[in-house]
Every structure is written in C-alpha cells, then in structure tokens.
N, CA, C and O of each residue as an XYZ file, in Angstrom:
436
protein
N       1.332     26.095    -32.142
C       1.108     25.016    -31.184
C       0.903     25.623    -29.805
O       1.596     26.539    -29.362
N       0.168     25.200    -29.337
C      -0.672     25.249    -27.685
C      -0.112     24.343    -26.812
O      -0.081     23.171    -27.187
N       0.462     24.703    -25.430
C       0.841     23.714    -24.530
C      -0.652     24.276    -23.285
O      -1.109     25.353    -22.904
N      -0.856     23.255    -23.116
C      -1.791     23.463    -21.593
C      -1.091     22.239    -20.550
O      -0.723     21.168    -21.031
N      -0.963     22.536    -19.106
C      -0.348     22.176    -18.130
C      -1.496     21.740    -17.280
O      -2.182     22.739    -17.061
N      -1.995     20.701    -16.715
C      -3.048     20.700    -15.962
C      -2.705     19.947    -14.833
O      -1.635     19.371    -14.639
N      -3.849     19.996    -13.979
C      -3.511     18.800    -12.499
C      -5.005     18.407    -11.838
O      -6.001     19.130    -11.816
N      -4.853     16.966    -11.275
C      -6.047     16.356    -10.972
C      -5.374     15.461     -9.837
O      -4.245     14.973     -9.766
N      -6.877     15.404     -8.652
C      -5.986     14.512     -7.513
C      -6.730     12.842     -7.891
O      -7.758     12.739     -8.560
N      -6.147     11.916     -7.445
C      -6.416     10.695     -7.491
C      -7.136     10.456     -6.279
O      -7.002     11.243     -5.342
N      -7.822      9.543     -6.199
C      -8.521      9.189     -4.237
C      -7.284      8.678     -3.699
O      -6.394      8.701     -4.549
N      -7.018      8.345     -2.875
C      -5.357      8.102     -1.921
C      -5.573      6.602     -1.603
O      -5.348      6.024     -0.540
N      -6.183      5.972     -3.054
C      -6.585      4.169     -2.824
C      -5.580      3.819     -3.220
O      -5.599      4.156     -4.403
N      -4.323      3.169     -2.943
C      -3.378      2.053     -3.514
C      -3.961      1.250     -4.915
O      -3.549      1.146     -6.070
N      -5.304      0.675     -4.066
C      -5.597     -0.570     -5.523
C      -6.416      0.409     -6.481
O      -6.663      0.028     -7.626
N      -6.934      1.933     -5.945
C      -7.629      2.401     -7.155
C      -7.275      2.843     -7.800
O      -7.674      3.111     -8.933
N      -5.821      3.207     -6.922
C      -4.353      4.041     -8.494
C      -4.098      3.211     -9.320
O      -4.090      3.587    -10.492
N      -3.771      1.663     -8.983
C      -3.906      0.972    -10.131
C      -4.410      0.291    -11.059
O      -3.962     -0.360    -12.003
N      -5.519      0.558    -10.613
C      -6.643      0.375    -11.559
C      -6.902      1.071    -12.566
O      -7.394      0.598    -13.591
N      -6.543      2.529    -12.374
C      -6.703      3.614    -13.181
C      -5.282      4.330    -13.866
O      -5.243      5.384    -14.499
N      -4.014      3.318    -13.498
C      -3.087      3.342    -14.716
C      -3.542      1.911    -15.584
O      -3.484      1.907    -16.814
N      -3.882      1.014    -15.006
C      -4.201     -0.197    -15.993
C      -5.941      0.333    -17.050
O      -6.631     -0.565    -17.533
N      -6.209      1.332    -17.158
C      -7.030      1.708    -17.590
C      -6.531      2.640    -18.582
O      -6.901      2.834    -19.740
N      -5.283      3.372    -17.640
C      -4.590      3.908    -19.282
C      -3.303      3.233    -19.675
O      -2.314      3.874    -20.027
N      -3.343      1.953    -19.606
C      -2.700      1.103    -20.476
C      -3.556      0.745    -22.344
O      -3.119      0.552    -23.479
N      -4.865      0.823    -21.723
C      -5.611      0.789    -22.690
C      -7.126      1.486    -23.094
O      -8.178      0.940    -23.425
N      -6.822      2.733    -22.943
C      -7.619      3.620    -23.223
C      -8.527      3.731    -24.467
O      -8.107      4.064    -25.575
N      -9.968      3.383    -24.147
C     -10.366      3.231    -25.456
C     -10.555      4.151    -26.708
O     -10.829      5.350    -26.654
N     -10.372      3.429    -27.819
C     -10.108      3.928    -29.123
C     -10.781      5.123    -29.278
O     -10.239      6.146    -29.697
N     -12.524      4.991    -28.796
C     -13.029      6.717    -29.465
C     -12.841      7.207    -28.133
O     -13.570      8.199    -28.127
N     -12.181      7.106    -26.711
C     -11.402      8.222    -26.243
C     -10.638      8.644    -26.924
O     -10.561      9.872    -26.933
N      -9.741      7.891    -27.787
C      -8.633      8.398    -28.303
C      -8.816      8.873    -30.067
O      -8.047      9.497    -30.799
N      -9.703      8.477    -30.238
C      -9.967      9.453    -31.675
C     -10.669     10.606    -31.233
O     -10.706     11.426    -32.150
N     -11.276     11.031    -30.146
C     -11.919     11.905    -29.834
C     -11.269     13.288    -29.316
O     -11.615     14.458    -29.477
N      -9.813     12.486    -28.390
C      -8.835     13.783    -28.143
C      -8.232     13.998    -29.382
O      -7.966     15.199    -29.424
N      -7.804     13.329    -30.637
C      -7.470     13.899    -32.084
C      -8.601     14.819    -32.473
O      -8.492     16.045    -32.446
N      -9.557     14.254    -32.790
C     -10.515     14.915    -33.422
C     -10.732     16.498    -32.889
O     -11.038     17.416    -33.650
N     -10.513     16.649    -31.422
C     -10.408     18.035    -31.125
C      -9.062     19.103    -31.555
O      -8.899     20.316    -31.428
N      -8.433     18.278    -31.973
C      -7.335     19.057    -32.073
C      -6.184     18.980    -31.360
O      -5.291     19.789    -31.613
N      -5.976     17.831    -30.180
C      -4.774     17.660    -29.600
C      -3.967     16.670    -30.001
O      -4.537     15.665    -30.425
N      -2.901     16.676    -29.985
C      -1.986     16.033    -30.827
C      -0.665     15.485    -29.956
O       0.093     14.790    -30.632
N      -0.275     15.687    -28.577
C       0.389     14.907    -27.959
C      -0.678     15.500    -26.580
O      -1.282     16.553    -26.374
N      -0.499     14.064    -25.741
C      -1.356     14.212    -24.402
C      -0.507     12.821    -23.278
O      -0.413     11.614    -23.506
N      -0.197     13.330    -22.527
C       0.971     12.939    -21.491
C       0.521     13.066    -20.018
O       0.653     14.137    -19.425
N      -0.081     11.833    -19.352
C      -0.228     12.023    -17.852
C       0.891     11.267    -17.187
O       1.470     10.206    -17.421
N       1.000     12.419    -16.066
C       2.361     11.686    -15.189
C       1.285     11.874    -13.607
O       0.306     12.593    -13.412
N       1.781     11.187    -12.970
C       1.676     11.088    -11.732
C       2.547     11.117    -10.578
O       3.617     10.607    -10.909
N       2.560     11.451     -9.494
C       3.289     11.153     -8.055
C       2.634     11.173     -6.933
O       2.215     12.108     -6.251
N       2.572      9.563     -6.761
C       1.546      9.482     -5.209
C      -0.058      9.673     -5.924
O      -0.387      8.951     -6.865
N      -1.108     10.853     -5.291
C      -2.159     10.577     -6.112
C      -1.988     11.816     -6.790
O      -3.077     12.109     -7.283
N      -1.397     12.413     -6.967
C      -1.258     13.526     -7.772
C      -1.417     13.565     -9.197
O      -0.560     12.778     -9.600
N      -1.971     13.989    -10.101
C      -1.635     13.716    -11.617
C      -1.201     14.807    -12.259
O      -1.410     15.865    -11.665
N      -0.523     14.883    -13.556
C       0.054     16.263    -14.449
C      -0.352     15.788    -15.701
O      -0.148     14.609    -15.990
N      -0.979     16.662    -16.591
C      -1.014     16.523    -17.701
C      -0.601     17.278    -18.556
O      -0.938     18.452    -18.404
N       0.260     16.952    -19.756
C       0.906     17.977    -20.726
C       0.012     17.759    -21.778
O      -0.432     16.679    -22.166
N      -0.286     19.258    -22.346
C      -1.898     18.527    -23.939
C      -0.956     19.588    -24.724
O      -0.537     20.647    -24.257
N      -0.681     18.995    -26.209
C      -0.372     20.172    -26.903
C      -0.989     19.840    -28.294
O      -0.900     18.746    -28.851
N      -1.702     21.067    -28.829
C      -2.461     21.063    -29.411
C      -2.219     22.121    -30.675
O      -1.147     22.675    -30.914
N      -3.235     22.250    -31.299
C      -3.080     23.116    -32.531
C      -2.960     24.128    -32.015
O      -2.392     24.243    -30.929
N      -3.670     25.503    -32.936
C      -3.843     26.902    -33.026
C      -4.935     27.012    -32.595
O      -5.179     27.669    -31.583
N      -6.073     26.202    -33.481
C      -7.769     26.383    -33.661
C      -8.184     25.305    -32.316
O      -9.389     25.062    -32.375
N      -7.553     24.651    -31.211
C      -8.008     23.990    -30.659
C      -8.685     25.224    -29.233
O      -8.313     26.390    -29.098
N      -9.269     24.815    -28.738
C     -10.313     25.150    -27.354
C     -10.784     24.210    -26.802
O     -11.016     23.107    -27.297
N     -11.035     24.696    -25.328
C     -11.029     23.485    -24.437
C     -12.880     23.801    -24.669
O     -13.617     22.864    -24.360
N     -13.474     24.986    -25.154
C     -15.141     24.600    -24.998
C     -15.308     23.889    -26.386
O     -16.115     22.960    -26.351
N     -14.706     24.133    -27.627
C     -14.895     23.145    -28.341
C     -14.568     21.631    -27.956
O     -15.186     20.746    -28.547
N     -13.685     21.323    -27.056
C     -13.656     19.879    -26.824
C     -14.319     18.948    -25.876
O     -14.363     17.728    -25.716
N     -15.050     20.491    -25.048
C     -16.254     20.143    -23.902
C     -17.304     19.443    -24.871
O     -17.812     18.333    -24.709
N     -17.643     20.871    -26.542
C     -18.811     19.993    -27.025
C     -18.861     18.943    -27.180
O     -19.864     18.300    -26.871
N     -17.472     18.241    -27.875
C     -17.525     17.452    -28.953
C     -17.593     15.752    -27.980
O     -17.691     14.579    -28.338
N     -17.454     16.589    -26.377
C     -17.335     14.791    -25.119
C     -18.740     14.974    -25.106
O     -19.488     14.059    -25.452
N     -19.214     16.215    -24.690
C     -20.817     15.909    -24.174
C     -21.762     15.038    -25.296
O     -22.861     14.489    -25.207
N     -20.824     15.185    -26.336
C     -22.139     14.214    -27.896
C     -21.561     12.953    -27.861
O     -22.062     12.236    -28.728
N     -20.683     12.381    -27.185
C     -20.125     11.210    -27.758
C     -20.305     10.144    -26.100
O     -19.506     10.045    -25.169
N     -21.340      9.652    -26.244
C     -21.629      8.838    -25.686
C     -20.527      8.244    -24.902
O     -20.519      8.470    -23.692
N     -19.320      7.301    -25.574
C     -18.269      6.571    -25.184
C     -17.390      7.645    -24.346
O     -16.662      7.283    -23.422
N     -17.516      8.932    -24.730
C     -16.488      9.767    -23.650
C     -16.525      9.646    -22.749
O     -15.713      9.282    -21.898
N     -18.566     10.248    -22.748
C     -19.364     10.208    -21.453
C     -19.190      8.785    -20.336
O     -18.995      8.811    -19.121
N     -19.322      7.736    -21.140
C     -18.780      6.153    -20.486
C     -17.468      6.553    -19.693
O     -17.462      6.793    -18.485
N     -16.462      6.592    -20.441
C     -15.168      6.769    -20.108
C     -14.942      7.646    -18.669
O     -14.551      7.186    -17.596
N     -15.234      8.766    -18.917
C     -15.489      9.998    -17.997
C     -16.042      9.598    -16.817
O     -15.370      9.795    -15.805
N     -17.187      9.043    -16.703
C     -18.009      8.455    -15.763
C     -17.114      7.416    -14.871
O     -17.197      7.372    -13.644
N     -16.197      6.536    -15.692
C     -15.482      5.478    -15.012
C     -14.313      5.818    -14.306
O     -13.674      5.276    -13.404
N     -14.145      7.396    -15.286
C     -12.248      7.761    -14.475
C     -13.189      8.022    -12.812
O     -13.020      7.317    -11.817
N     -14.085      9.123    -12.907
C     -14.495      9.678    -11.624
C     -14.478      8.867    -10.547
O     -14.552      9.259     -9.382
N     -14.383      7.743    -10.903
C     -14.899      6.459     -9.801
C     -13.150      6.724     -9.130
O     -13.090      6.093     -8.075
N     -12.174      7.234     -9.337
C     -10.836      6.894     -9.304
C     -10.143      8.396     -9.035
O      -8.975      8.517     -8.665
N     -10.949      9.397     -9.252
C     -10.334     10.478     -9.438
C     -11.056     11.753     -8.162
O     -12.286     11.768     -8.193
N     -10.602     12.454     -7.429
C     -11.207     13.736     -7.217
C     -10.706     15.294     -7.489
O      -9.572     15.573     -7.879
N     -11.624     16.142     -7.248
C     -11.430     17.274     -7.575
C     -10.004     17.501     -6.295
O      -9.790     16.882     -5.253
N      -9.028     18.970     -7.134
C      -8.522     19.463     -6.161
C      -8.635     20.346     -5.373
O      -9.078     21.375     -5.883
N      -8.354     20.420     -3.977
C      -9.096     21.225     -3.594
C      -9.792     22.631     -3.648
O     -10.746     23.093     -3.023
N      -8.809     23.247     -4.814
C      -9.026     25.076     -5.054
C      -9.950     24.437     -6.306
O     -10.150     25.320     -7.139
N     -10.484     23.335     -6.628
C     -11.393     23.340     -7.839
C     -12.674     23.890     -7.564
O     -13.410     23.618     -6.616
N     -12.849     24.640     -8.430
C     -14.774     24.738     -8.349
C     -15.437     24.307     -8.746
O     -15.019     23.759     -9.765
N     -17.032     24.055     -8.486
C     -17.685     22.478     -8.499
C     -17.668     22.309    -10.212
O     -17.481     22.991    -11.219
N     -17.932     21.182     -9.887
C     -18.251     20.840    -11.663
C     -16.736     20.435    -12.164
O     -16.661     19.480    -12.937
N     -15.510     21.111    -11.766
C     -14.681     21.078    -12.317
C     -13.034     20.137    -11.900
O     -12.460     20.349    -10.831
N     -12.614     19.362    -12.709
C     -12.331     18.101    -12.919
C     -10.451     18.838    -13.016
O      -9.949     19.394    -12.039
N      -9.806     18.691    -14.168
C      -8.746     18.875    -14.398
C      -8.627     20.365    -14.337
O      -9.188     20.936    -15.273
N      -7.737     21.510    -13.027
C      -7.619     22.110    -13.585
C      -6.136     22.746    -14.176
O      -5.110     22.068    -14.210
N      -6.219     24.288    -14.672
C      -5.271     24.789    -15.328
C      -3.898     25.195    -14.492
O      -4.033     26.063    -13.629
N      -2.854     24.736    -14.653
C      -1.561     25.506    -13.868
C      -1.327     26.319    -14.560
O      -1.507     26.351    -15.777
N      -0.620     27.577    -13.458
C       0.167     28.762    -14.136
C       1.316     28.072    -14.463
O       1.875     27.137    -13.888
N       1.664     28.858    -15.783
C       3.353     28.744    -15.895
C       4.449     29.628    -15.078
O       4.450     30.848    -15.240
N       5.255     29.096    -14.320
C       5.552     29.995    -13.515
C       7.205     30.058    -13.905
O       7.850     30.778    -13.143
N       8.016     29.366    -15.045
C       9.468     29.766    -15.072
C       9.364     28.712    -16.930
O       8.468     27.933    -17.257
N      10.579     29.103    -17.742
C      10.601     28.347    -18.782
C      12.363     29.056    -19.043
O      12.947     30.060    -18.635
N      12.632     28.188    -19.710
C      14.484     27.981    -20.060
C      14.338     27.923    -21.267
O      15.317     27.781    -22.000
C-alpha cells in the first residue's frame, strides 16, 4: 500500500468554499469509479480556511501517470475537473499546468 500526501489552495471565496464542499457531498459516480478504477482505494480531503490536504492510499501497481491517462479519456472527469477549477487555485511553488501538489513527509511515529 501507497500513501501520497497532497495540497491545493481554494480561491479565499466564503460562498465558493461552499460550494465546493457541497460538491463533495456528492461527487459524481464515474468520478468515483474512476479514482477505484486507478487503483486508489481510500481518498480523504480535509481543509482549513482555503487550504486543502489530501490523503490517497492506494495499491502497489497504482501511478499517478497511469491515472493522468485514464482522466484525460473519460470525458465526465474532464467535466468534473473543469468545474473544481472554477473553485480551486494553484499553490504558489506550483508549476504551471499543475493542480494538486506532492508534500514531503517530514516526521512519522
């Protein structure tokens, strides 16, 4: 099993933060057969303020360019994806193009 740690900033909108937890109140279905189908198997966003954290833990055989392919073919991702952005920005050490990125692990008990 694979843990990946990630982080993404929110825009600093009050009504657009909640728009975009009432969006993952109900996240649609082939979003969500689509993060199975790659291989992740628990996926956990937390937030504080506009900050976001995500915990993904996944198989052995999972990769994040296999799960790049498998959004760029699926139309509904692409939908999905398109709608978070409206709600979401890069952070600032991101480089272009790039959306969620990777934290170091920096201590474990």
């Amino acid at each position: 099993m694979q843990r990946f740690c990630l982080s993404l900033d929110l825009k600093p909108d009050p009504a657009l933060i909640a728009e975009y937890e009432r969006h993952h109140r109900t996240v649609w279905p082939e979003v969500l057969e689509s993060i199975r189908a790659a291989g992740i198997e628990c996926l956990e966003i937390y937030r504080i303020d506009n900050r976001l954290f995500m915990i993904l833990e996944a198989g052995d055989d999972f990769s994040f360019e296999k799960k790049a392919s498998l959004d760029a073919a699926n139309p509904k991702v692409q939908e999905w994806e398109t709608l978070m952005w409206k709600y979401q920005q890069a952070l600032p050490l991101a480089k272009p193009g790039e959306k969620w990125v990777m934290m170091k692990k920096i201590f474990s008990l």
